[in-house]
N, C-alpha and C positions, 0 to 999 in steps of 0.2 A: 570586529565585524561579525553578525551575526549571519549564517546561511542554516539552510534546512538541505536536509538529503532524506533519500527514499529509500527505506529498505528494498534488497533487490529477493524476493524471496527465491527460494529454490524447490526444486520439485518434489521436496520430501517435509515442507515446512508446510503447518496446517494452520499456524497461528495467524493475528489479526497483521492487518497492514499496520509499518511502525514508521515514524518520523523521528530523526533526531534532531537537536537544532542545537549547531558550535556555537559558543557565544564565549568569545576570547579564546580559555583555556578550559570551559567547562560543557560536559555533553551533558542537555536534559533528552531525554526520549519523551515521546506522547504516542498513544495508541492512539490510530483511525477509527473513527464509531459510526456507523448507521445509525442516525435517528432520525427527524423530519429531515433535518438537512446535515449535511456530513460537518462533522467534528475533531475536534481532537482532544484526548483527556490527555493531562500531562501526568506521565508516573513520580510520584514526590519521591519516593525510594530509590529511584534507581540513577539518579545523576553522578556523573563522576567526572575527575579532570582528563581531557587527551592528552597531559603531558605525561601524565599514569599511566596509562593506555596504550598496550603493545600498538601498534598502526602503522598501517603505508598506503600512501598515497599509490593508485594505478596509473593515473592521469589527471590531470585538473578536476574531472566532473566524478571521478568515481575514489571512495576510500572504504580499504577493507581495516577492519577491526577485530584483532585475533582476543579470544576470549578463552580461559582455562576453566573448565567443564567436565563432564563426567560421563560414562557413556554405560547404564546397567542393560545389561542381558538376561531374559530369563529363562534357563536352558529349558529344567523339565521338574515339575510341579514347584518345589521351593527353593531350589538350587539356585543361582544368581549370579552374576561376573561382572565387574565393576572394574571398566577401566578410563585411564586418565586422558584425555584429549582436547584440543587445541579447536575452537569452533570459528572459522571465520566468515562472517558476515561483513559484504558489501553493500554502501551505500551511492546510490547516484543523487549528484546535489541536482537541486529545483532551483531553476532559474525564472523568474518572472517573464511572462510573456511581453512580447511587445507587437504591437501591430498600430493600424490606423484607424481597423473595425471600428464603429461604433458597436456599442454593446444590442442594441437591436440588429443590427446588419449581422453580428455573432449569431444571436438566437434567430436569425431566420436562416443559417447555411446549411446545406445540405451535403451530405458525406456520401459516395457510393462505394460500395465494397462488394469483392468476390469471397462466399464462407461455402466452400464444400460446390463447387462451382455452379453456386446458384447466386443469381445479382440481386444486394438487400441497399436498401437508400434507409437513411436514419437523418434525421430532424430535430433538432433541440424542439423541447412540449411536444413531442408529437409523439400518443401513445404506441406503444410499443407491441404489445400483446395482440394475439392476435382476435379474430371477430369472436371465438366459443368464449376465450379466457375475457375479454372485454366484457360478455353479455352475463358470465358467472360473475363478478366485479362488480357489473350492475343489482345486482339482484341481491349479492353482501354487502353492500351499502361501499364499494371500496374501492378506490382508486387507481390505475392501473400503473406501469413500469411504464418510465420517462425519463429522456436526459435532459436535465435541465442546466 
C-alpha cells in the first residue's frame, strides 16, 4: 500500500518542504517546489528500503526515522570537531481529505483568524496583498499572493 507523509521540520531546519512515499518496503522522497503551481521533484538517489532503516512508529499518523550523520564544528579560524550522531526525523502521514464540498463551494469559503490580536479573513483567489504592494504589482506587470 502506498501512503505519503510529511516531513515535520524543526526550528533549526532551513531546508525545502520534503515528502516521502512508502510503497511496500521501499522509501522514495521528493522535494516540495514552488513553481506556477506546487510540485514535487522526486530525488532518484536517495530511495532506500524501510526494512534497512532504523524506524519507529509514534502512533499510526506519525514515524520517526533515525539517520547516522555527522555533526562538524568550526571552533576558530581552521580548527574543526567532527562528531558522529543519530538525526531523527519525523514524518506525519497525509491522509486524503474527505468532505461533501463541491469544489466551487471549497473555493468560495471563508477562513477567520486572530494573528497578533488583530482579526484577518482569508478567501481562496482573493488577493492577498495589501492596496501599496497590489498597486507596485500592477505597475511590474505582476501578480499578486493568493491561495488557491
Amino acid at each position: 500500500m502506498r501512503e505519503n507523509w510529511l516531513f515535520i521540520k524543526t526550528p533549526d531546519h532551513y531546508g525545502k518542504s520534503e515528502i516521502i512515499q512508502i510503497d511496500e518496503d521501499i522509501i522514495y522522497y521528493f522535494v516540495v517546489e514552488k513553481t506556477d503551481k506546487i510540485g514535487l521533484i522526486k530525488n532518484e538517489n536517495r530511495n532506500e528500503n524501510l526494512s534497512e532503516t532504523e524506524h519507529k512508529y509514534i502512533n499510526q499518523n506519525r514515524i520517526r526515522l533515525f539517520k547516522k550523520g555527522k555533526i562538524y564544528k568550526v571552533l576558530i579560524d581552521e580548527k574543526s570537531v567532527t562528531e558522529d550522531c543519530v538525526f531523527e526525523n519525523d514524518y506525519e502521514k497525509l491522509n486524503a481529505t474527505e468532505t461533501e464540498l463541491t469544489e466551487s463551494e471549497i473555493q468560495n469559503l471563508k477562513f477567520e483568524f486572530n494573528w497578533n490580536g488583530e482579526k484577518k479573513n482569508i478567501r481562496f483567489n482573493e488577493v492577498l496583498d495589501s492596496p501599496v504592494m497590489q498597486e507596485i504589482n500592477k505597475r511590474v506587470n505582476k501578480e499578486g499572493s493568493r491561495i488557491t
